[in-house]
N, C-alpha and C positions, 0 to 999 in steps of 0.2 A: 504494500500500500504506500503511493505517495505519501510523503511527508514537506511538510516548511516551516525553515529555519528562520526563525521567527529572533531578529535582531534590533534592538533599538539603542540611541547614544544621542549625543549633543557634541556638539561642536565645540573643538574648545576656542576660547575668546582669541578675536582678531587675526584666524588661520583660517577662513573662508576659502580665501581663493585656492591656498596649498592644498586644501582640506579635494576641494572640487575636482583640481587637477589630479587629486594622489587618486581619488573614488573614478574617474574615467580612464585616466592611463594605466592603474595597477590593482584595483580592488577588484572593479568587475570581471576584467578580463582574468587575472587568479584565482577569483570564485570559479571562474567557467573551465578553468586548464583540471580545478581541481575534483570538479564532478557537480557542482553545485549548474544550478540554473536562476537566474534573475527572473523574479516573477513580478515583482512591485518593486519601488519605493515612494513612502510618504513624508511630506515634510507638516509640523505641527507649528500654526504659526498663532495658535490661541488656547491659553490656558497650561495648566502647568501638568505636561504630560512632556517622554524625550522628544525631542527633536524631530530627530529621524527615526522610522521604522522601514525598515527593507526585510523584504520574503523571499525566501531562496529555495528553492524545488531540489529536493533528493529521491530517487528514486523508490527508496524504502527507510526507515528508522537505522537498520543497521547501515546502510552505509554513510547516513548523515555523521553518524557517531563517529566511525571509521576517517572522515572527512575533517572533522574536529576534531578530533585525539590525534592528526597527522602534525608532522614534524614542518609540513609546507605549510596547512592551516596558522600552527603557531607562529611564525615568520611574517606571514601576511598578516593575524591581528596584530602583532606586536608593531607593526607599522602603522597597522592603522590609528592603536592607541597613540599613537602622535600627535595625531589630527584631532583624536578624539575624549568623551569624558563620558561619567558614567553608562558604559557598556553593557548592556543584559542580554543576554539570547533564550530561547526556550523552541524543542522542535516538539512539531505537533499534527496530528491529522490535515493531510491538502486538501482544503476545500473551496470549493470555486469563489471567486470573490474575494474581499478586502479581509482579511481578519488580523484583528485588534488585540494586541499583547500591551500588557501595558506592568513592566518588573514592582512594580508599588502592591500588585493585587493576588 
């Protein structure tokens, strides 16, 4: 059964642009080398939820896992926590449409 990886963060102060450039030139395409697939992302521009939430298509639970516990995985968040702040991910049943993770609940 599909799954999505269900990620959300904020930006950290005044790294917009780097932030933009590192999530086009090296986030998504590393997600995609690593098995993962871009299905969404959302920006939160009211109220006090993160930032960003982005959903990533794995083909089943165990290889999300397998994708995340990788040695490539860790390299690419560890970059991205550059750009990034408060971090939370949770994988969960793929279902059509928007779905709302939100790490407070």
């Amino acid at each position: 059964m599909a799954v999505k990886v269900l990620m959300t963060w904020d930006i950290a102060g005044e790294r917009d642009q780097e932030y933009f450039e590192f999530i086009i030139g090296e986030f998504i395409p590393g997600v995609q080398r690593l098995g993962l697939q871009p299905a969404e992302a959302w920006a939160t521009i009211y109220g006090s939820y993160p930032q960003i939430q982005v959903g990533l298509l794995a083909p089943d639970a165990m290889q999300a896992r397998q994708i995340l516990n990788s040695n490539d995985w860790g390299i690419l968040q560890d970059r991205l926590f550059g750009y990034v702040k408060n971090f939370s991910y949770k994988v969960v049943p793929a279902r059509g449409g928007f779905q709302f993770y939100s790490p407070n609940n």
